[in-house]
GUKEKE-669327 format. One line per field, with one value per residue (C-alpha): residue number from 1; residue in three letters; chain; x, y, z. Coordinates in Angstrom, 3 decimals. Example, Ala and Ser with C-alpha at 12.3 -4.5 7.8 and 13.67 -1.06 7.14 Angstrom:
residues 2
i	c(1,2)
aa	c(ALA,SER)
ch	c(A,A)
X	c(12.300,13.670)
Y	c(-4.500,-1.060)
Z	c(7.800,7.140)
This chain:
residues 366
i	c(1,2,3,4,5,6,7,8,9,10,11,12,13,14,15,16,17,18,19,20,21,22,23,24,25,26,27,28,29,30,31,32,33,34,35,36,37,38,39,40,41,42,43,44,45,46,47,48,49,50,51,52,53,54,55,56,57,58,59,60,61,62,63,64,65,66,67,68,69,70,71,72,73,74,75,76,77,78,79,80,81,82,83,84,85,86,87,88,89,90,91,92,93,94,95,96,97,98,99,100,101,102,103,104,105,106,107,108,109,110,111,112,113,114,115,116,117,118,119,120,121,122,123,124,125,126,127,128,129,130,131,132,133,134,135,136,137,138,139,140,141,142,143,144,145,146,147,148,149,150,151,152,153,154,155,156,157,158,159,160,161,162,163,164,165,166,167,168,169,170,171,172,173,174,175,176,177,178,179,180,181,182,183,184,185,186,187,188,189,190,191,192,193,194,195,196,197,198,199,200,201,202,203,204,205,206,207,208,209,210,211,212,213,214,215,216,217,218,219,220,221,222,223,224,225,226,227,228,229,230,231,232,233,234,235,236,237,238,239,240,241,242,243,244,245,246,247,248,249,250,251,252,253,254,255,256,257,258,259,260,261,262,263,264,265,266,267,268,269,270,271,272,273,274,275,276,277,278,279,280,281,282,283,284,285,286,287,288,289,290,291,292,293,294,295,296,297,298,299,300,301,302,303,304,305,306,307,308,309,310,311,312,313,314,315,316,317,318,319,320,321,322,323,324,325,326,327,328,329,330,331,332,333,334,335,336,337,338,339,340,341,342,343,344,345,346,347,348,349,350,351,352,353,354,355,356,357,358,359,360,361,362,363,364,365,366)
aa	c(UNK,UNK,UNK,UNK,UNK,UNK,UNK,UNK,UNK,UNK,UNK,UNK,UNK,UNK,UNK,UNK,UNK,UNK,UNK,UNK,UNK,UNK,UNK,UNK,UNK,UNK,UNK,UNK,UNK,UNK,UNK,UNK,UNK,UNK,UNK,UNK,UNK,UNK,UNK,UNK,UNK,UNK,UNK,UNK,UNK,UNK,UNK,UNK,UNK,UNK,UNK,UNK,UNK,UNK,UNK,UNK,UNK,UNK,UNK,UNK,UNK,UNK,UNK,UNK,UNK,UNK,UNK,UNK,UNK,UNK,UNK,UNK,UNK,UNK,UNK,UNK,UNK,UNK,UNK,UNK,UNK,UNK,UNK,UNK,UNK,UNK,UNK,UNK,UNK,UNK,UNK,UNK,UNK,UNK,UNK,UNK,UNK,UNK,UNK,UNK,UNK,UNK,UNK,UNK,UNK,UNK,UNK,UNK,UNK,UNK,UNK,UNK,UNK,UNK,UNK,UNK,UNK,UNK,UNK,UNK,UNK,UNK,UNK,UNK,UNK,UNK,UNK,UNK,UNK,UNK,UNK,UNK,UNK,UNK,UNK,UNK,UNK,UNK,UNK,UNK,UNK,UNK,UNK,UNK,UNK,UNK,UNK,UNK,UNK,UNK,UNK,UNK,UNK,UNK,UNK,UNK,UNK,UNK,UNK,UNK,UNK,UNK,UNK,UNK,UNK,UNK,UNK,UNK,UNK,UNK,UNK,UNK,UNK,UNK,UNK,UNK,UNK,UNK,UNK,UNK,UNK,UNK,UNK,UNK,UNK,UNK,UNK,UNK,UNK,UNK,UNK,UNK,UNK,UNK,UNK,UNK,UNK,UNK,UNK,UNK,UNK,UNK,UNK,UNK,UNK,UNK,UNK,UNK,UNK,UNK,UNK,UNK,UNK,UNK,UNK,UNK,UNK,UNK,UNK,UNK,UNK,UNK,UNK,UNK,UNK,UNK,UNK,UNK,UNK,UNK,UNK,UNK,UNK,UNK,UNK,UNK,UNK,UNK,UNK,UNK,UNK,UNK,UNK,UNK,UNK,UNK,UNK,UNK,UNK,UNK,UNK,UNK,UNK,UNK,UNK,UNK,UNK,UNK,UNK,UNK,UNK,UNK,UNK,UNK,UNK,UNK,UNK,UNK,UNK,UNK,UNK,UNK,UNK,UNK,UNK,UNK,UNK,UNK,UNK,UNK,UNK,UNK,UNK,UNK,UNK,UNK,UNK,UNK,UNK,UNK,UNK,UNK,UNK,UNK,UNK,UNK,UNK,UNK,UNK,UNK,UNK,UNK,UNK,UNK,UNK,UNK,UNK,UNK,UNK,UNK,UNK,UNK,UNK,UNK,UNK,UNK,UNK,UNK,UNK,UNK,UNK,UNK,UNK,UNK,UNK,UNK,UNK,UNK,UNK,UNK,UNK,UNK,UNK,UNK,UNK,UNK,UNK,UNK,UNK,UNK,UNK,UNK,UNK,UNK,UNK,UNK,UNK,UNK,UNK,UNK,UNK,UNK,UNK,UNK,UNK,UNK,UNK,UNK,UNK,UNK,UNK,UNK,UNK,UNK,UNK,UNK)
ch	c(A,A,A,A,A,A,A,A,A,A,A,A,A,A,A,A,A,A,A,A,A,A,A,A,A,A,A,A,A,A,A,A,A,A,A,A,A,A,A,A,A,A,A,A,A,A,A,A,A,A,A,A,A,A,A,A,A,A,A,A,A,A,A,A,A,A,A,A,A,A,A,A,A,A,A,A,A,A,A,A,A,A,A,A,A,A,A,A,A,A,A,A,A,A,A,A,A,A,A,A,A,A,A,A,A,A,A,A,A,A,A,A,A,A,A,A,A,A,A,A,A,A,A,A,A,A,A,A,A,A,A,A,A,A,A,A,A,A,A,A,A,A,A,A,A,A,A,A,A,A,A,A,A,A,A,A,A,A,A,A,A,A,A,A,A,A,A,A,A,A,A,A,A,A,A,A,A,A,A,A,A,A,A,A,A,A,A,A,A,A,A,A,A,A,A,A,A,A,A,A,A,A,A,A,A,A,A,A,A,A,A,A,A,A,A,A,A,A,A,A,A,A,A,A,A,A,A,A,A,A,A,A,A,A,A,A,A,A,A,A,A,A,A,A,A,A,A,A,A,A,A,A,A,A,A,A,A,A,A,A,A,A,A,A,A,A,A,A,A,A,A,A,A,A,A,A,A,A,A,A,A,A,A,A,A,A,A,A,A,A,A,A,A,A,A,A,A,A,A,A,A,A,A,A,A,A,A,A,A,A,A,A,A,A,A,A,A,A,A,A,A,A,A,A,A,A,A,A,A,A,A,A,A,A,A,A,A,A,A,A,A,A,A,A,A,A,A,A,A,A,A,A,A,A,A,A,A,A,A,A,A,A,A,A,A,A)
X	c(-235.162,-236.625,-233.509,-231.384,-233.204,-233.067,-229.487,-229.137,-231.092,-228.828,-225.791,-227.270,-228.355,-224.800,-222.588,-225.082,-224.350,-220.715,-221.284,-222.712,-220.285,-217.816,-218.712,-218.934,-215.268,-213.424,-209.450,-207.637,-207.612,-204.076,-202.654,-199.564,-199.322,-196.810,-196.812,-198.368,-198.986,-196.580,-193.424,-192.818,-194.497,-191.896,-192.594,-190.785,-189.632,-187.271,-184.185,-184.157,-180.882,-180.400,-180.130,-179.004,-177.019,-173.302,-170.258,-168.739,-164.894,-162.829,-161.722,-165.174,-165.569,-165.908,-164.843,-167.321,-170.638,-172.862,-171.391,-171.575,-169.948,-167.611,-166.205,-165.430,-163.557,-165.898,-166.478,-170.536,-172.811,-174.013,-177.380,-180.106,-183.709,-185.137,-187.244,-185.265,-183.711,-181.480,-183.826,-186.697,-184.966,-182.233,-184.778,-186.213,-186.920,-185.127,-186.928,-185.833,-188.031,-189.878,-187.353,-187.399,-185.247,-184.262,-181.602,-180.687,-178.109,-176.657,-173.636,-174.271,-173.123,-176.316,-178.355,-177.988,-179.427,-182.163,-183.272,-182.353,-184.790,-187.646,-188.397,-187.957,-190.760,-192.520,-192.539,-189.553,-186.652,-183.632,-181.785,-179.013,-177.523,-174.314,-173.402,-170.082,-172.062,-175.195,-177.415,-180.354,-182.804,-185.604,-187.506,-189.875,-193.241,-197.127,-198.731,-201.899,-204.094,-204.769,-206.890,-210.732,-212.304,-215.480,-218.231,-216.507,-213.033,-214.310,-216.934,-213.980,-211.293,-207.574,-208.936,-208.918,-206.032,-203.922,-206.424,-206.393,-203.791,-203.239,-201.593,-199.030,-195.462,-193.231,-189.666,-187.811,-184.120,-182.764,-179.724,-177.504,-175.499,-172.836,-173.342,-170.637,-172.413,-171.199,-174.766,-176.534,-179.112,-181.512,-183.089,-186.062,-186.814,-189.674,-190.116,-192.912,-194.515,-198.142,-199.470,-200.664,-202.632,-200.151,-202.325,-206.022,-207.166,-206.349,-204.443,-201.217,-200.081,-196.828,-194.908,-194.740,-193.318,-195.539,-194.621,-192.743,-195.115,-194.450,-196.951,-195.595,-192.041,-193.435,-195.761,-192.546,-190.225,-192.994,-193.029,-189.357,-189.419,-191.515,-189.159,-186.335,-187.964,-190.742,-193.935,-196.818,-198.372,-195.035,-194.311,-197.271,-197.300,-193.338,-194.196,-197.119,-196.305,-195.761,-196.466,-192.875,-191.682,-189.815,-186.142,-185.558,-183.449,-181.713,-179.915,-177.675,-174.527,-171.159,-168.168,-168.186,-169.986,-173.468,-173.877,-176.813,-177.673,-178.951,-179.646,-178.980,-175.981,-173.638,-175.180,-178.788,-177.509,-176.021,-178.926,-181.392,-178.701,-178.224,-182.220,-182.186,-179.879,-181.746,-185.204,-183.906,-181.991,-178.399,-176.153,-174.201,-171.336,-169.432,-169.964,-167.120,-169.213,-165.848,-165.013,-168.462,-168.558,-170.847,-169.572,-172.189,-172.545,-174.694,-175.685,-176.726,-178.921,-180.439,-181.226,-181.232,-185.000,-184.325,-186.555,-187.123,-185.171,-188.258,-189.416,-186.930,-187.700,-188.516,-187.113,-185.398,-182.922,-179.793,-177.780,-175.664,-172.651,-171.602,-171.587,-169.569,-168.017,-169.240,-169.060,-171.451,-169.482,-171.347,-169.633,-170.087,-170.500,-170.293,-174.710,-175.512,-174.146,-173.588,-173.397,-171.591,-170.647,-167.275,-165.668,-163.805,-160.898,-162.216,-162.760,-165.604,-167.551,-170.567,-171.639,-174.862,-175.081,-173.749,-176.536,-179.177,-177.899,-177.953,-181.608,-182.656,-181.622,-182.966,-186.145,-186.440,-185.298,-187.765)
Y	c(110.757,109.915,111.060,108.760,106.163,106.392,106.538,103.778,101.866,102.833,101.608,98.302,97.876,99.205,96.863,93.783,94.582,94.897,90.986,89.652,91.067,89.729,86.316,86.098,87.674,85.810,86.139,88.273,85.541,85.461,83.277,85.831,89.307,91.628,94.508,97.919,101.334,102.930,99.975,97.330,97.265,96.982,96.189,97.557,94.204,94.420,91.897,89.340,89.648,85.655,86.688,89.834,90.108,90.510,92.010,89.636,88.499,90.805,88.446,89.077,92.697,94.994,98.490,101.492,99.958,97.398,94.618,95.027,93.444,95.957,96.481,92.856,93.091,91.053,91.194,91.539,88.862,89.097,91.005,88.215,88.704,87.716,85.071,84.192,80.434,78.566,76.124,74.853,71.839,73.813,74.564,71.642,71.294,68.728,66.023,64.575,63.516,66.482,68.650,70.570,73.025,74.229,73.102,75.860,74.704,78.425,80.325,81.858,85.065,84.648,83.642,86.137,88.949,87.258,86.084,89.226,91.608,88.013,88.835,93.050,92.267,90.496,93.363,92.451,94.439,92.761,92.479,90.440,90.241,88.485,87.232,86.040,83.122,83.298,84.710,86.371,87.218,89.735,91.773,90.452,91.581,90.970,88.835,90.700,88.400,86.463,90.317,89.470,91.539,92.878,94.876,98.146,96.789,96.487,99.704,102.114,100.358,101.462,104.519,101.864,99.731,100.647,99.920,96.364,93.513,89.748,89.247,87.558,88.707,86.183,86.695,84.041,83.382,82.106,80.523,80.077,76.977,75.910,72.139,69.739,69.782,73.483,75.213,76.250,74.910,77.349,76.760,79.234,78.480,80.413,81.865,83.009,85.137,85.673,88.733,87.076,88.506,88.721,87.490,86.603,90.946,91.081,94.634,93.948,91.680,89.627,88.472,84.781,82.250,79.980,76.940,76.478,77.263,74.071,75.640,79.294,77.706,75.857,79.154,81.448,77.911,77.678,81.737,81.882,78.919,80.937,83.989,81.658,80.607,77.835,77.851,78.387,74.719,73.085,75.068,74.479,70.739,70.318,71.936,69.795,67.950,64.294,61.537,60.811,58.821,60.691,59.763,59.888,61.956,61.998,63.514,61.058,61.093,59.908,59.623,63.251,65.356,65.186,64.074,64.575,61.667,61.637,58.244,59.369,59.871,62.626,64.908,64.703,65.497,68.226,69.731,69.156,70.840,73.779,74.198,73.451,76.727,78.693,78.373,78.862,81.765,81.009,83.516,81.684,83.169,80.900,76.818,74.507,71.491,69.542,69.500,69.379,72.586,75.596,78.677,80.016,82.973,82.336,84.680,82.521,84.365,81.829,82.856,80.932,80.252,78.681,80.770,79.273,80.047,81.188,83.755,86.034,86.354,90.041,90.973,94.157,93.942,93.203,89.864,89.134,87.819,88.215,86.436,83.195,81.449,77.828,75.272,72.684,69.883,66.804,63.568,60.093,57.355,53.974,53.752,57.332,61.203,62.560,66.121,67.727,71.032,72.539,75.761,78.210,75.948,72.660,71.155,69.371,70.863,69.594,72.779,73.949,76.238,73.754,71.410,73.887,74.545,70.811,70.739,73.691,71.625,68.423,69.863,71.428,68.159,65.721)
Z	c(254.922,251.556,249.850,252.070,251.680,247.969,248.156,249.998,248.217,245.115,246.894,247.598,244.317,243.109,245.070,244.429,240.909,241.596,243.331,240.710,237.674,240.085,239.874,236.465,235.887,233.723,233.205,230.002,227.039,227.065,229.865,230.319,229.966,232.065,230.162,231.245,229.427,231.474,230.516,232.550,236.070,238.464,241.782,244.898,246.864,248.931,248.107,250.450,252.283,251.544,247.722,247.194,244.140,244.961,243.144,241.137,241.997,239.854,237.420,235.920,236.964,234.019,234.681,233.174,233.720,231.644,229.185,225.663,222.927,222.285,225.791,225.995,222.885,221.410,217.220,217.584,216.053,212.642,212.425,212.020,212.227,215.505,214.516,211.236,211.782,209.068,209.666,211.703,213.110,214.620,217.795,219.381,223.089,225.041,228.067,230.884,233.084,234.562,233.100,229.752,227.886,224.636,222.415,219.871,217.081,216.934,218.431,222.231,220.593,217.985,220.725,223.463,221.603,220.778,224.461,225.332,223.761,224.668,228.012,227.556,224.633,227.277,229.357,232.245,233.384,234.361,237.693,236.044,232.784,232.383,228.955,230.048,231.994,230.037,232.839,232.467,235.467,235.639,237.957,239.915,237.940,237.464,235.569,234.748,233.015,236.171,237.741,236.914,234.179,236.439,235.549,237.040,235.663,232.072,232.132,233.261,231.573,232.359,234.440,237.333,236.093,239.020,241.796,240.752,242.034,241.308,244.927,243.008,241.539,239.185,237.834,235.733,235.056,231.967,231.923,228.374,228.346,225.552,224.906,223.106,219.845,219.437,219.890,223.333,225.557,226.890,230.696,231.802,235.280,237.644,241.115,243.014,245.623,247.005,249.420,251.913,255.506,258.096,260.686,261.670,262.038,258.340,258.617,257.056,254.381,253.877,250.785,251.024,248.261,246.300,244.706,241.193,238.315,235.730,233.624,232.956,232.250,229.616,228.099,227.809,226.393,224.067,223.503,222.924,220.351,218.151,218.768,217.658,214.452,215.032,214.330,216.696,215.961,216.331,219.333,221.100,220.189,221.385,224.622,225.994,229.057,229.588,232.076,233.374,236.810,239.557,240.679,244.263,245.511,248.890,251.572,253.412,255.648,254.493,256.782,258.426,254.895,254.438,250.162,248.235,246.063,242.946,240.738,237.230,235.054,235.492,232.443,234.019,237.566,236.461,234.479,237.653,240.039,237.695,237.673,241.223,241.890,239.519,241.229,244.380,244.017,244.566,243.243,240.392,239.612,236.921,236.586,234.833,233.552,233.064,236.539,237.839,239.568,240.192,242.402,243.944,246.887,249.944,252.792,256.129,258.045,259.814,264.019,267.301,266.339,263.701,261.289,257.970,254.727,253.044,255.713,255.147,251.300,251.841,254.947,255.430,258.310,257.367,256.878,260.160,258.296,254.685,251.516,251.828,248.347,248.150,245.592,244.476,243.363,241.182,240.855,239.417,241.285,240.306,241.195,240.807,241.501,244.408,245.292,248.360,249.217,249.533,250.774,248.289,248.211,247.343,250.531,251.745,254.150,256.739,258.366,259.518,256.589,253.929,255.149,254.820,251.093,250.076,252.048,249.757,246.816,247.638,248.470,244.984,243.184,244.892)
């Protein structure tokens, strides 16, 4: 009796211990790291059957495998030093309102490398690369500077490392735009999930989505500005945000189409609908800027309940209907730009599912 009272006196005191390192946990000092010992931590998700990544329409197909430079029939860039740039001033970061990217003065074909190996440095794997469209998109992946450092964390060190979980996963896509002044603009955008209980007994746990994170956009922009060449001090300084004033955006019904309506100029629509696609997870396949169009896949699997877009982020039962070819088309207007949704062959549609997609956007550029 003795004995087990000793020993239970030892566990108290133990796990009061435990309580108390606990609350004084503090986070990793850097504010991202994704990196394990073992590689890159990649986390089995299923792919939500609304964006799974489809085969390509063969005009972009590629027969043997990956891209590369020489399969394309591409001469390969010059070999430059990853953070080497002719100059400073040919990476700045752009604004508009809430928005921010970088402008790079350099050739896409200089460029791509160079993001490239960025987010595998960063400790990502990639779901997509497509240098024809300038797409990169990663795995989804943990963040482990936001698990505590507690007393049992920091005393046994990586022994426990696997026990341990941030109940959050993050993957980012990067998207490589050509701009008119003959060098690229460079887009990083974010996406989300949290493991949430299932229900009030607390037995299971769910992948939900979580909002948009403003903040780690502007970490790896700031990150990838130094990889390109600027300093940390002039990185961090370009990258601090700014008080700016919201546009309203919305969703109205012309004639028989339902139009999204946007008041800026054509060139900052089209930037905030390219975002727009990119956090949401559309499937881009190609975009042609002079005609103001992105092709994009979508897989409808909404039900007779009506069950939200979002709720199927991880589901594993499969899609009821294949992937459909859509485009998003932007236009000028004489007051603003307005963005509708057509079928494969141009024509304006007003379909359950093409109103869910222009919901999805406008709910993202609000």
């Amino acid at each position: 009796m003795k004995i087990s009272s000793a020993l239970n006196r030892t566990a108290i005191a133990l796990a009061a211990l435990v309580l108390v390192s606990g609350c004084g946990s503090i986070m990793d000092g850097s504010k991202v790291n994704y990196k394990t010992e073992g590689g890159t931590k990649v986390v089995p998700l299923d792919i939500p059957p609304d964006l799974t990544q489809l085969t390509r329409d063969t005009r972009y197909a590629v027969p043997g495998g990956s891209i590369t430079a020489s399969s394309m029939g591409i001469r390969p860039a010059p070999t430059v030093a990853s953070t080497a740039a002719s100059q400073v001033n040919d990476v700045r970061i752009a604004r508009d309102g809430k928005q921010r990217w970088l402008v790079v003065n350099r050739s896409a074909d200089v460029v791509w490398p160079i993001v490239q190996d960025f987010w595998k440095e960063n400790g990502f794997e990639y779901v997509i690369e497509q240098q024809q469209i300038g797409l990169l998109e990663t795995e989804w992946s943990e963040n482990r500077a936001k698990i505590p450092q507690d007393f049992l964390r920091r005393t046994l060190g990586k022994v426990l490392d696997g026990l341990y979980s941030s109940g959050e996963r993050d993957k980012f896509r990067t998207r490589i735009e050509r701009n008119t002044t003959g060098g690229v603009d460079i887009f990083v955008t974010h996406r989300g999930m949290s493991e949430e209980y299932k229900d009030s007994s607390k037995t299971s746990t769910i992948w939900q989505p979580r909002p948009n994170d403003p903040e780690l956009e502007a970490e790896f922009l700031s990150r990838l500005m130094i990889k390109l060449g600027v300093s940390a001090e002039q990185a961090k300084a370009s990258t601090q945000p700014a008080e700016v004033a919201s546009t309203k955006t919305t969703l109205i019904t012309n004639g028989n189409a339902s139009v999204l309506n946007i008041p800026d100029s054509f060139d900052v629509a089209w930037r905030r609908v390219g975002v727009a696609l990119d956090r949401t997870g559309f499937t881009v396949e190609d975009r042609d800027r002079a005609q103001g169009v992105y092709f994009v896949r979508y897989v409808d699997t909404s039900t007779k309940d009506e069950k939200g877009f979002f709720s199927k982020m991880f589901s594993s039962s499969a899609a009821e209907t294949g992937p459909v070819k859509y485009r998003i088309a932007v236009r000028k207007t004489d007051s603003a730009t307005e963005v509708t949704v057509q079928n494969a062959a141009g024509q304006t549609e007003n379909s359950p599912v093409t109103q869910r997609i222009l919901k999805l956007l406008a709910d993202d550029l609000r």
